[in-house]
C-alpha distance (Angstrom), angle and dihedral (degrees) to the residues before:
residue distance angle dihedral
X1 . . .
X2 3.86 . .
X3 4.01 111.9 .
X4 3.50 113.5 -122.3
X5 3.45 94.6 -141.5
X6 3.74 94.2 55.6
X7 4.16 109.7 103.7
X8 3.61 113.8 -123.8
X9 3.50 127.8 -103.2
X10 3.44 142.2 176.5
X11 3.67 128.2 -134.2
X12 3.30 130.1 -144.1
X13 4.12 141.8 174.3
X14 3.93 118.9 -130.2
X15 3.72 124.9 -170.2
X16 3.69 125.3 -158.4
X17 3.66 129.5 -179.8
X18 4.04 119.1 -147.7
X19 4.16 121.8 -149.2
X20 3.20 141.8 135.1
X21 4.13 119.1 34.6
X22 3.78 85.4 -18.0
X23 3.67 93.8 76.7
X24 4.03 84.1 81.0
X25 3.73 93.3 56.0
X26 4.18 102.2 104.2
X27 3.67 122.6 -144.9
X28 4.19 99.3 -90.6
X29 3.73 91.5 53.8
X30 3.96 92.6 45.7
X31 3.81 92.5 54.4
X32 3.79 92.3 56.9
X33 3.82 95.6 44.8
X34 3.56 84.2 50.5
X35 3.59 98.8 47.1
X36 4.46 87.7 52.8
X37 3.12 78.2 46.3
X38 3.54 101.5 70.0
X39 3.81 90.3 29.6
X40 4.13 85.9 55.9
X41 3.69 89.8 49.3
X42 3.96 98.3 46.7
X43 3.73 98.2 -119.9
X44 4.17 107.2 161.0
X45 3.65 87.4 -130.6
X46 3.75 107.1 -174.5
X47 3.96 111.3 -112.0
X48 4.30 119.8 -130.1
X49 3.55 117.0 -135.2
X50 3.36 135.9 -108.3
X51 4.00 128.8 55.8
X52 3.83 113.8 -35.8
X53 3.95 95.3 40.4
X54 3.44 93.9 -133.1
X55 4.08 119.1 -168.6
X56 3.74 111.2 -107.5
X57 3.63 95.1 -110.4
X58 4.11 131.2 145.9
X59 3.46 128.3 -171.9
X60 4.08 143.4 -155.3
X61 3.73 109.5 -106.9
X62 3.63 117.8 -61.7
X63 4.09 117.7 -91.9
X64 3.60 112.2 -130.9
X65 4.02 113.5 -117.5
X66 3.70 120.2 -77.7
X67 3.82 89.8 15.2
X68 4.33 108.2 112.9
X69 3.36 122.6 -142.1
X70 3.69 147.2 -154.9
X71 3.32 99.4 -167.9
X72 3.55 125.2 44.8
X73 3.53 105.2 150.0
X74 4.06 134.6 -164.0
X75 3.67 131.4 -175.9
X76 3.49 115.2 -145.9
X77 4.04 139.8 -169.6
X78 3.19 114.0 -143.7
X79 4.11 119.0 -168.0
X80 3.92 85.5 -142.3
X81 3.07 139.4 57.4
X82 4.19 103.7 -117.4
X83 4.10 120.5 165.8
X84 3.87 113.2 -100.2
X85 4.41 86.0 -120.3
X86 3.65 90.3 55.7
X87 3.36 97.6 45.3
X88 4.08 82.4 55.2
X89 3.64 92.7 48.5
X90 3.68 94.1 48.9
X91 3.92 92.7 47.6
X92 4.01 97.9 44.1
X93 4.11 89.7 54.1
X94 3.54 93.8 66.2
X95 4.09 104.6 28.0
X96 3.34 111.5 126.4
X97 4.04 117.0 -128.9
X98 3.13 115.9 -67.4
X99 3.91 96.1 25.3
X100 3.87 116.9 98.0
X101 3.97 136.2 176.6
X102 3.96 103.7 -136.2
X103 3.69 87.7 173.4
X104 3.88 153.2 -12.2
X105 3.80 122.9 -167.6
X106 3.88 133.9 161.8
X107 3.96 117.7 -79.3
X108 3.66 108.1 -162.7
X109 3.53 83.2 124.0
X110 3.43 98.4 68.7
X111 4.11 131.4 84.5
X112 3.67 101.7 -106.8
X113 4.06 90.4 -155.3
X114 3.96 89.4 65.5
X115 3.73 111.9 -13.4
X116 4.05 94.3 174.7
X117 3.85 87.6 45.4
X118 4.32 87.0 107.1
X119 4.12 81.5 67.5
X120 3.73 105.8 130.8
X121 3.87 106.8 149.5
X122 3.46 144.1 -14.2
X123 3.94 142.2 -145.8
X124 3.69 130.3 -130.1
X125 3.83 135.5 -169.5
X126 3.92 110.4 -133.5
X127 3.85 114.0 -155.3
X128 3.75 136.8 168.3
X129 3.77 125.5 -138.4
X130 3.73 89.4 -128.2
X131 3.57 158.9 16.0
X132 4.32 116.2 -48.2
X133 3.42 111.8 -157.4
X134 3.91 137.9 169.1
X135 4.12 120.3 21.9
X136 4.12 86.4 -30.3
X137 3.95 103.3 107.5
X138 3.68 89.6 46.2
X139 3.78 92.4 54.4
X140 3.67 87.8 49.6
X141 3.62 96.0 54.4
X142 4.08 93.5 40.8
X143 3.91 81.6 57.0
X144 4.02 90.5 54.1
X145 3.83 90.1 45.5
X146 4.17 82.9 57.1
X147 3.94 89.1 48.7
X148 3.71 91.1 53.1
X149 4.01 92.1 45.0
X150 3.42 92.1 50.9
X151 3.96 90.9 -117.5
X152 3.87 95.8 138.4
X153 3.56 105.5 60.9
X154 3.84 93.8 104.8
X155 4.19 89.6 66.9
X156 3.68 108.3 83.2
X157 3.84 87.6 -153.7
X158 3.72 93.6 68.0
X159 3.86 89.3 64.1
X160 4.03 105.5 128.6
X161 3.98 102.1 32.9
X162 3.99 103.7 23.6
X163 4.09 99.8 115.9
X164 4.04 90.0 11.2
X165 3.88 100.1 100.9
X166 3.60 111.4 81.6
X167 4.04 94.9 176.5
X168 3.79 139.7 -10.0
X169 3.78 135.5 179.5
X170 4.15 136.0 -157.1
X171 4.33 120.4 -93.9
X172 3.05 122.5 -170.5
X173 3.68 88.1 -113.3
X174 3.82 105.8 27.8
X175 3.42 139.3 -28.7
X176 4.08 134.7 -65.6
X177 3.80 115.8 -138.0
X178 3.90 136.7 -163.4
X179 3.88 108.1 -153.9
X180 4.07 142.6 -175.1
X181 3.73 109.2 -100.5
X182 3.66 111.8 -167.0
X183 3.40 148.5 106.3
X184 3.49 119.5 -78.9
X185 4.39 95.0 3.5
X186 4.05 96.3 52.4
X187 3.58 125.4 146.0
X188 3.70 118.3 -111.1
X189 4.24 121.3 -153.1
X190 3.29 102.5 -173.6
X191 3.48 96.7 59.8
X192 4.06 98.9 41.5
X193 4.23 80.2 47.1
X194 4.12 87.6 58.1
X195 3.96 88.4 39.1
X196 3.67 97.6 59.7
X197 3.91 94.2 36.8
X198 3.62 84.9 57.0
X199 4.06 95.9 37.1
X200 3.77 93.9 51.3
X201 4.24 99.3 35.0
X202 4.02 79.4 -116.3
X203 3.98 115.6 -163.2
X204 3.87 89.4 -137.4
X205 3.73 147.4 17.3
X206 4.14 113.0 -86.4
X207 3.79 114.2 -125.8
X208 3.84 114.5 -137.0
X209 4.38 111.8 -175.1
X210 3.61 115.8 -168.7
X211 3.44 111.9 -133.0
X212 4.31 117.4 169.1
X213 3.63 139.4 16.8
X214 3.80 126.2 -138.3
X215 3.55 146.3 -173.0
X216 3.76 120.5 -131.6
X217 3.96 102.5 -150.4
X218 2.40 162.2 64.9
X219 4.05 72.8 25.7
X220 3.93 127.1 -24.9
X221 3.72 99.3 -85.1
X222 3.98 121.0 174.9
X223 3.70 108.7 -126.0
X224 4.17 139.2 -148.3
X225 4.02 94.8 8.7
């Protein structure tokens, strides 16, 4: 039952894609360019209580640093009611480069308590800054077999993606990866990047870009499009 002393608000669902230098820009620091953001833009983003006056804000889960993503997502309230293209236009005026709005669309539909809570795994794109040649991409993709078999759990440096990787398949120019996306058993890219640069004497740093969520049952199903 809806309290009748609650103010209205209404939600919406903002997605922003990450490249370029603001791939190195951790989770803390993207909240609060986010929040001036909205403040830059004029968005009437409701306030939370207490102390610091926080904007009512949540976010999809955090993307390690020097990982890109497509979708970094952010519910909003918003104490008026303001047309999902207009709150697009407002936003991409003032993003910064690198930062993008690919899309903004109504969220009533979503559980304001925890509306990325349905989060059960995500997919990357894996590519390499340069040309593999010789018996390398088949190494690479014997050493993802061994991730998804479990057969790297003796190496301390696989901690944070070793068991993680439930499939993959070969590009052209990389790899494409289905990972676990939850709390507490989440795949981390920056550190399998820095693992197979090191593994494979690399000559640069692979780039992995996040790019859809999914949930894992009752039947893979992509999620927040």
């Amino acid at each position: 039952m809806t309290d009748p002393n609650q103010p209205m608000a209404f939600p919406i669902l903002v997605r922003f894609a990450k490249t370029g230098m603001m791939r190195f820009v951790g989770h803390l620091d993207w909240l609060a360019l986010q929040q001036a953001m909205y403040l830059k833009a004029g968005l009437p983003i409701v306030i939370g209580e207490g102390p610091t006056k926080k904007l009512r804000i949540k976010t999809s889960p955090p993307t390690p640093v020097s990982v890109a993503s497509e979708v970094e997502f952010t519910y909003i309230l918003m104490a008026e009611r303001i047309y999902p293209d207009e709150v697009a236009r407002r936003l991409n005026s003032i993003c910064p480069e690198g930062i993008s709005v690919m899309a903004v669309s109504d969220a009533g539909h979503l559980a304001r308590k925890n509306p990325f809570g349905k989060i059960e795994a995500a997919s990357y794109v894996l590519n390499f800054p340069w040309t593999l040649s010789g018996e390398l991409p088949d190494s690479i993709s014997e050493t993802f077999r061994a991730i998804i078999e479990n057969r790297l759990d003796n190496e301390p440096e696989t901690d944070g993606f070793a068991g993680r990787i439930l499939e993959f398949s070969r590009t052209e120019e990389g790899y494409k990866l289905m990972t676990l996306q939850r709390e507490g058993d989440t795949f981390h890219g920056a550190k399998c990047a820095s693992y197979l640069e090191n593994k494979f004497s690399l000559p640069g740093y692979p780039q992995f870009t996040k790019t859809h969520y999914y949930r894992l049952k009752p039947t893979m199903r992509r999620l927040f499009s």
